[in-house]
Steps between C-alpha positions, in 0.01 A plus 500: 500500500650240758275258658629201775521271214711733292846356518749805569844474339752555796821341497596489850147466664738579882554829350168584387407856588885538633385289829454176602158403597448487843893526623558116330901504368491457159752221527220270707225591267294203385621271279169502332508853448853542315468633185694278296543473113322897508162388478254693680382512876159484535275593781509150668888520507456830679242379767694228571815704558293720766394187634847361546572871639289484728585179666735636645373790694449537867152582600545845517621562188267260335245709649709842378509398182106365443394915708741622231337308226131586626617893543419490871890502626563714769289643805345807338272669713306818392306750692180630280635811442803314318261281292285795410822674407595177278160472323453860435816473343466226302152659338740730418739302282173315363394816403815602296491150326197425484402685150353233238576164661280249652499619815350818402233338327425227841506848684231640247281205565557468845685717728439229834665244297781706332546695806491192755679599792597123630606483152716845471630334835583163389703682193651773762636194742649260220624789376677616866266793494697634182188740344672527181535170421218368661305737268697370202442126594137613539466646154665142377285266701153687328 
């Protein structure tokens, strides 16, 4: 299990993930964040390189990036029929996974809380309106 104050062993935190956070060269990454002697980089290291990142952003990408982050990007716009479409499908998929986890049991006790549609929604739009894995992320977040 990896919480924000586990440290993460990466050697070359500019190559973490095979990108570099936020567009920043790895040659102008913070001093402060090198990763020197191979000790670990811990969380703080790693908000402070996005910080650095995002210094130098224009407005627009600043505001790119944070849409991105908060899994609103884009200019999505759905008719009802579409969203209907979306959340009949993703009952679907939450059907098919569904069997013996917790959000079968929530379901059980309460089918307006399980079966939220602002929440079903909220999963289906961070998601960009994926059922399948907004039904898997779903299952994970009960």
């Amino acid at each position: 299990k990896i919480t924000m104050s586990t440290p993460l062993p990466i050697s070359n935190p500019a190559s973490c993930c095979g990108f570099t956070p936020l567009g920043f060269p790895a040659q102008e990454m913070p001093s402060n964040s090198q990763n020197s002697g191979g000790r670990n980089i811990a969380a703080d290291d790693f908000e402070t390189i996005l910080n650095e990142g995002m210094k130098h952003l224009t407005f627009d990408e600043h505001q790119k990036e944070q849409e991105i982050l908060h899994g609103v990007a884009g200019d999505v716009v759905l008719d009802e029929n579409t969203i209907n479409g979306l959340l009949l499908s993703l009952k679907e998929q939450l059907d098919r996974l569904k069997k013996g986890s917790a959000y079968e049991i929530a379901e059980s006790r309460s089918q307006a809380y399980a079966g939220n549609r602002d929440l079903e929604m909220a999963f289906l739009r961070a998601n960009e309106f994926d059922p399948k894995v907004s039904a898997e992320k779903l299952i994970k977040f009960f």
